[in-house]
N, C-alpha and C positions, 0 to 999 in steps of 0.2 A: 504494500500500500504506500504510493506514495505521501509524502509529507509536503504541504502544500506552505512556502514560507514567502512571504510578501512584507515589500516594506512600500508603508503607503507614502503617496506624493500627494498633497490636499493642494491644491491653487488658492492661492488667498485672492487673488483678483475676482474667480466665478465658484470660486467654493466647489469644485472637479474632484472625484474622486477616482486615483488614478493606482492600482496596485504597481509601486517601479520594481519590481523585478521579483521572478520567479523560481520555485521552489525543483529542484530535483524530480523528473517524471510527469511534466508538465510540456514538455518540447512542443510535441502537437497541440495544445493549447494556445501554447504563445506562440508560436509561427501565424497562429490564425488571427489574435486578437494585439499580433507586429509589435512584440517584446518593447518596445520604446514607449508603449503608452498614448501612443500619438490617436487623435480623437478619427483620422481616418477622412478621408472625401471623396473616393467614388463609389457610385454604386448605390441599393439599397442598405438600408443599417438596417442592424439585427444585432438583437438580447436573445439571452437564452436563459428561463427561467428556468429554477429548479423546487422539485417537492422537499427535496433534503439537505443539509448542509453538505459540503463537500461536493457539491456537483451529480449528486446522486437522487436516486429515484426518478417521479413521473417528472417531464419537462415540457417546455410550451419553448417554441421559436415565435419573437416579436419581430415583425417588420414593420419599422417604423412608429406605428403606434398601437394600441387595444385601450378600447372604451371600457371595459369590463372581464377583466384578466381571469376571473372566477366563474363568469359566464359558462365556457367549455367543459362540457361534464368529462369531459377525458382528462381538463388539468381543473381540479376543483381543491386542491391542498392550498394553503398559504405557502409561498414560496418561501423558501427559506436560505438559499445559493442562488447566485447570478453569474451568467460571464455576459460579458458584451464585446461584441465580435467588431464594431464597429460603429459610428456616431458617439452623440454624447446625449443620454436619456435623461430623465425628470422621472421619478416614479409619485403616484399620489396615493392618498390613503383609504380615497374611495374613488368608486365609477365615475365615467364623466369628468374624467380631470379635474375633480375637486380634492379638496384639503390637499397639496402640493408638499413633500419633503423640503430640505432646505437646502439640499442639496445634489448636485447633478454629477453620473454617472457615465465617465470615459471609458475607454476598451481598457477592458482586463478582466481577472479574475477574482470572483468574490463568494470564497468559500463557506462566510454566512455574512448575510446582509442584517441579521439581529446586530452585528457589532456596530452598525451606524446607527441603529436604531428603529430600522425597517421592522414594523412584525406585521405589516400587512399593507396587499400591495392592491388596490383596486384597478388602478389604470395606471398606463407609462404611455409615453411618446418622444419619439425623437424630439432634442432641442435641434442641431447641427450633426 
């Protein structure tokens, strides 16, 4: 199993949360989500949520955005792990892009989003 080690980069400018660099058994990860951190600009953006910490259990692929992340009876768990493969997201507290976090999610890896404070994610959408 690997050991997932991250040391976070916070942007004081847009308050970004950016994992700078990755942990041993992670290579295919970070190839995908360009180990620098960098927010990414072609193409569609894509999150990957997950049911369990550590990148495990059921998962949901976001493009762009979802009005209702808990809608999908195939992803109906609180998420609890992220990667973002690309862009820079806003996740909120409920549907509808309301109650907004305070802060915004670049490519990386986030083996529990409980450590920011996330315990529940009703809708995300791409900021950039």
């Amino acid at each position: 199993m690997a050991v997932l080690i991250g040391l976070l980069c916070v942007s004081a400018q847009r308050n970004i949360m950016m994992p700078g660099s990755f942990g041993p058994g992670v290579s295919d990860l970070q190839s995908m989500v360009g180990g620098s951190g960098a927010a990414g600009t072609g193409g569609p953006s894509e999150a990957v949520l997950f049911a369990e910490a550590n990148q495990r259990g059921a998962h949901k692929h976001i493009f762009e955005l979802d009005s209702d992340v808990g809608a999908d009876s195939a992803f109906n768990a609180t998420p609890r792990s992220m990667v973002v493969l690309s862009g820079v997201w806003r996740l909120y507290r409920e549907p509808n892009f309301q109650s907004p976090y305070d802060m915004e999610f670049g490519p990386g890896i986030y083996p529990s989003i409980l450590e920011y404070g996330i315990n529940a994610i009703g809708s995300m959408k791409r900021l950039r």
